[in-house]
N, C-alpha and C positions, 0 to 999 in steps of 0.2 A: 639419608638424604635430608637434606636443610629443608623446612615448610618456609612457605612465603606468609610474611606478615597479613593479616586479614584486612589490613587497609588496602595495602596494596591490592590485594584478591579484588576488593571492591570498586575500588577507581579505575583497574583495567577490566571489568566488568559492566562499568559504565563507560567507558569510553568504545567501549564491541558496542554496547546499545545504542550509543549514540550516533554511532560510523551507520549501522545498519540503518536506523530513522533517516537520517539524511540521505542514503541511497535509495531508499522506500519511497521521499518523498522524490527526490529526484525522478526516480523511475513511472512513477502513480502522481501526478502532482495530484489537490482537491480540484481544481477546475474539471479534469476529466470523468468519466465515467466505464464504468466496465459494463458490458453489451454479450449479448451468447445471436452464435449465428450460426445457422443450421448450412452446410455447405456437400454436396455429393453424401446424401444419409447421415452427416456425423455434425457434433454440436461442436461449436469451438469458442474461447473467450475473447474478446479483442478488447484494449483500452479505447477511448475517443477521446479525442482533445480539441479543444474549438484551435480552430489557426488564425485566428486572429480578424480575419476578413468575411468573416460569417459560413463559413466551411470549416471542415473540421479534418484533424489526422487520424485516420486508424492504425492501431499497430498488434500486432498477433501476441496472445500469450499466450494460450496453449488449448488442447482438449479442453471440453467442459467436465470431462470424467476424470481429470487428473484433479489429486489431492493440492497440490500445490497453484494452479489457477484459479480454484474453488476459495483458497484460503488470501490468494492474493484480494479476491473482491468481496471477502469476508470482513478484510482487515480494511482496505477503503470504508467501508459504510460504519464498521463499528469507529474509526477515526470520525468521519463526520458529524458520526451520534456524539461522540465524544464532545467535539470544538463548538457542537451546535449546543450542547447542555452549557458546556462551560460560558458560553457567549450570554446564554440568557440569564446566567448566573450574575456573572458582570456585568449586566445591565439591570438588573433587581434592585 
């Protein structure tokens, strides 16, 4: 079987990362925030999004005991640590 050049490996490596970023941010913009809301005994994640007019949208993401909800508002806050280091970086 023929190996694929390692550039290539690389560039379609980065272009999977960068489909997934854009869909991440699409999905999660930073305006919103992720919220746990106790609902009939069970916890559950929801994003909030301001709507423009001083109210906001809620939309469902899952349990709060699921690995995958947990990791989505994981990855929010460490993005914002992230843009928020870098911002004060560029302003230094």
């Amino acid at each position: 079987m023929k190996t694929v050049d390692l550039m290539y490996q690389t560039m379609l490596a980065e272009l999977a990362q960068r489909t997934m970023d854009a869909a991440w941010t699409a999905d999660f913009p930073s305006e919103g925030r992720f919220i746990t809301m106790e609902v009939k005994g069970k916890r559950y994640w929801y994003f909030d999004m301001p709507d423009g007019s001083g109210g906001k949208k809620r939309r469902y993401v899952g349990p709060a005991d699921d690995r995958r909800s947990r990791s989505a508002s994981r990855t929010l806050s460490a993005t914002r640590t992230v843009c928020a280091t870098a911002g004060a970086w560029s302003r230094a």
